[in-house]
C-alpha positions in Angstrom: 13.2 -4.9 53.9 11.5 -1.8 54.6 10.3 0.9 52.7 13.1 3.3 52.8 15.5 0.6 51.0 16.1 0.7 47.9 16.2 -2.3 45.5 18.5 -1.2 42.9 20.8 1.6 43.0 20.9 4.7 40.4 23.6 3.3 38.3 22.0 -0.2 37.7 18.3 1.4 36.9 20.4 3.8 34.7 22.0 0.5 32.6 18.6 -1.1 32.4 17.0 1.6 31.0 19.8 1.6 28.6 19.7 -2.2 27.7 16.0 -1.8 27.6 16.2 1.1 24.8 18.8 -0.8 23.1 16.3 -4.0 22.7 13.3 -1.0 21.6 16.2 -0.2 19.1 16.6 -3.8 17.8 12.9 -3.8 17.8 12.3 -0.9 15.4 14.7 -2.5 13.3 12.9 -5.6 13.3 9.3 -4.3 12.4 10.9 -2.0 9.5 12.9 -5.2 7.9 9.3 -6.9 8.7 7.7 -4.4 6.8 10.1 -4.1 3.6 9.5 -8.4 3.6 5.5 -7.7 3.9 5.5 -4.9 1.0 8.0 -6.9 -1.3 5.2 -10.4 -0.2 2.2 -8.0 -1.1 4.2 -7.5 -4.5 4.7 -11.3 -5.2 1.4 -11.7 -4.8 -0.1 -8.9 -6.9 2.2 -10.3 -10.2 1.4 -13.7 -9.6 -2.8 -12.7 -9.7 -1.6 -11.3 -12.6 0.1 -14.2 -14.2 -2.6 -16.6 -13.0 -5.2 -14.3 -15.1 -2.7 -14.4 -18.1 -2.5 -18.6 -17.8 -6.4 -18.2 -17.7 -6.6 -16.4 -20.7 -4.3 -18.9 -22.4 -5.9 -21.8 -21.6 -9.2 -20.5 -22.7 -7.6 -19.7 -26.2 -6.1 -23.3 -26.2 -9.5 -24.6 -25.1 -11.0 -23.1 -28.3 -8.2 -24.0 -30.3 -9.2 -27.3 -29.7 -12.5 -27.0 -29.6 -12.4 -26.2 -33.5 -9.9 -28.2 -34.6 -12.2 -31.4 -32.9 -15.4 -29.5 -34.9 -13.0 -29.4 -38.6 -12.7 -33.1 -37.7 -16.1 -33.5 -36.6 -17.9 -31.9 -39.5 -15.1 -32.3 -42.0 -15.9 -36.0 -42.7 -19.6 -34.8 -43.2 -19.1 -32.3 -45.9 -17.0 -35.1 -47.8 -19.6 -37.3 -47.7 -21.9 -34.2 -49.2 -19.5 -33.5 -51.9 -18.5 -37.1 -53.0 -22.9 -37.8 -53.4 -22.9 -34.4 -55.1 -20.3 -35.6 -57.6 -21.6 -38.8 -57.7 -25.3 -37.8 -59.2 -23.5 -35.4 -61.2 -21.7 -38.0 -62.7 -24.8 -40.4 -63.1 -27.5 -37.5 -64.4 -25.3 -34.9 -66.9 
């Protein structure tokens, strides 16, 4: 082949270029669906750090929830005891 010879005519460098701006078209369309599905991801994840701060919060007021009720328990018995003696040398010195 030499030099002066052409490999493709006009017309078929003219239809590539238009098949190859076509697939740039189908592209663009491609990176802006990409980028709605990365903004609505980036969204998902910016309400669930905010849910996961809110189960935090309501675990920790569980946690001390508990925590009391196991002290009312704890202590409770206790002060019983306290009273009942009270009452008891009440009863035996008035």
């Amino acid at each position: 082949m030499t030099e002066q010879e052409q490999w493709y005519t006009n017309k078929q460098l003219f239809e590539q270029i238009l098949s190859i701006q076509d697939d740039f078209k189908d592209l663009r369309s491609d990176m802006k669906e990409t980028r709605t599905m990365i903004k609505q991801y980036n969204g998902l994840r910016e309400e669930i750090g905010e849910l996961e701060k809110k189960v935090a919060a309501m675990q920790k007021v569980e946690e001390g929830k508990s925590k009391v009720g196991k002290a009312v328990l704890n202590w409770g018995g206790l002060i019983i005891g306290i009273l009942g003696l009270a009452a008891a040398f009440l009863k035996v010195f008035i």
